[in-house]
N, C-alpha and C positions, 0 to 999 in steps of 0.2 A: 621128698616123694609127694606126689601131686593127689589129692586125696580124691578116693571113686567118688562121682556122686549118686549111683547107685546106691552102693555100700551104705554111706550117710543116709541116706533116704529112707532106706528099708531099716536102720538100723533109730531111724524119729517117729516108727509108725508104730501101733500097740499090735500084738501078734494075729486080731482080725478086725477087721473094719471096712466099711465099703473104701474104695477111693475114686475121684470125681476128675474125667478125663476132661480137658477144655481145649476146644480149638476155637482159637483166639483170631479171630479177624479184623478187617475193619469196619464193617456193615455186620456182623455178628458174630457171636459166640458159640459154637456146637458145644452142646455136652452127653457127655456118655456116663454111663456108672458102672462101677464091677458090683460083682455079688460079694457079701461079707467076707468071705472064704479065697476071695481077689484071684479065682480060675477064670472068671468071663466077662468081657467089656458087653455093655448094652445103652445103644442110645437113647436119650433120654428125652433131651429138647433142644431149643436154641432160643438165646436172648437177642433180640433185635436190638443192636448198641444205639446207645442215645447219648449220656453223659456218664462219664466214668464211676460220678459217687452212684449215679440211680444202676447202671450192671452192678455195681460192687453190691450196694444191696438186695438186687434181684439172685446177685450168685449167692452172695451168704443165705438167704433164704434156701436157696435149694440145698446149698451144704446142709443146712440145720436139717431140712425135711429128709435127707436121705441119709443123715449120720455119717457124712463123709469126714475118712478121719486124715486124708491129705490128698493134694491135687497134683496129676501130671497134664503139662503143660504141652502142646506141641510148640516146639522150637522150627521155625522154618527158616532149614539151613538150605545156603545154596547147594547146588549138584556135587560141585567140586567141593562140599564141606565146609566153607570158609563159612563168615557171617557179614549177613550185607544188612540194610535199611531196616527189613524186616522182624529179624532177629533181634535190636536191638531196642526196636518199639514193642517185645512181648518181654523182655526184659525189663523194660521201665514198665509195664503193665505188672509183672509180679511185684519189682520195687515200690506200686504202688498203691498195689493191694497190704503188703506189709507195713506200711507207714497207714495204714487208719485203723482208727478205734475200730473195738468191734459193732458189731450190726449183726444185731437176729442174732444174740448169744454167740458171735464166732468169732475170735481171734484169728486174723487174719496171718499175722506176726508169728501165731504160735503151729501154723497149721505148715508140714511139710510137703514141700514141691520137689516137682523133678522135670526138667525140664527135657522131654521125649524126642530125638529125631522126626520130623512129620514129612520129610523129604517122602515126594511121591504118594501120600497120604490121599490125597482129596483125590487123586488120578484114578489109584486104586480103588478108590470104592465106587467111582463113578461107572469105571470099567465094568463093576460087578454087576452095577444096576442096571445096565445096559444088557449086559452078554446073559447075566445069570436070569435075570427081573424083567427084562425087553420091560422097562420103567419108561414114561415119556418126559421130554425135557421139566415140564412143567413140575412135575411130580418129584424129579429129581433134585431139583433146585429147592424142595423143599423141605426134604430129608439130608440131602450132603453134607452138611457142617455138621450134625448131629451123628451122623455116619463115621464120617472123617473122626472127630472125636474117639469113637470108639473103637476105631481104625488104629489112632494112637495110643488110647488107652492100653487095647489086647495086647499090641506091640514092647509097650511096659512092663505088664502082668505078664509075657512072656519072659522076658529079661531076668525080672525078677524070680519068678519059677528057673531059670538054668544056671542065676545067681548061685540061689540057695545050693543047689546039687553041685556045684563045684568044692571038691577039697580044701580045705582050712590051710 
């Protein structure tokens, strides 16, 4: 039997604690946070990527600051599901957050992931800001990864909420 990684996930976190959404780019990082009680995604910032070790310790720093107690990843799977280029450079980005010592008090190693469908992620919220916000491009471009983020996050913290209510 091939093991949830839901399941797992929810089952390496402590019963509350914030958790820290990241959409993972290549020109940046959105991130988002839930509330301790992990009912609501909220965007938080974005890291403008530069070199892998200086994100890792600008990320650990914000873990440390907002007591994140595990990170969902967006995973960017193609349409049809499969996994192409992309997917497998946010993969070696958790592998490679796991292989370094800590920075800013945070085990990186010790901290649980979940790697989030983000299909249609960045569409969706762009759409929002558009139709709900009538946002201008400019302004858009400056909030979407940090959007997107919590786009995936909520997407998670909902999973996990229809998790739990499912029968034993």
């Amino acid at each position: 039997m091939i093991p949830d990684p839901l399941t797992a996930f929810i089952a390496g976190l402590p019963r509350e604690g914030r958790l820290l959404g990241l959409d993972v780019g290549t020109k940046t990082i959105g991130l988002a946070t839930s509330d301790a009680l992990r009912g609501m995604a909220t965007p938080l910032s974005t890291i403008a990527r530069t070199k892998f070790t200086k994100d890792a310790v600008k990320l650990a720093e914000i873990i440390a600051k907002e007591a994140a107690v595990g990170l969902v990843i967006g995973l960017p799977l193609n349409m049809d599901g499969s996994e192409g280029p992309r997917c497998q450079s946010t993969r070696q980005f958790v592998a490679n957050l796991a292989a370094l010592p800590p920075r800013a008090g945070v085990r990186f190693a010790e901290l649980p992931v979940l790697l989030q469908d983000e299909r249609l992620s960045t569409a969706a919220v762009e759409r929002t800001m558009v139709d709900d916000y009538d946002m201008s491009r400019a302004r858009r471009a400056e909030r979407i990864d940090a959007a997107a983020a919590a786009w995936i996050l909520q997407s998670a913290l909902d999973r996990m909420r229809n998790a739990s209510r499912r029968p034993a």
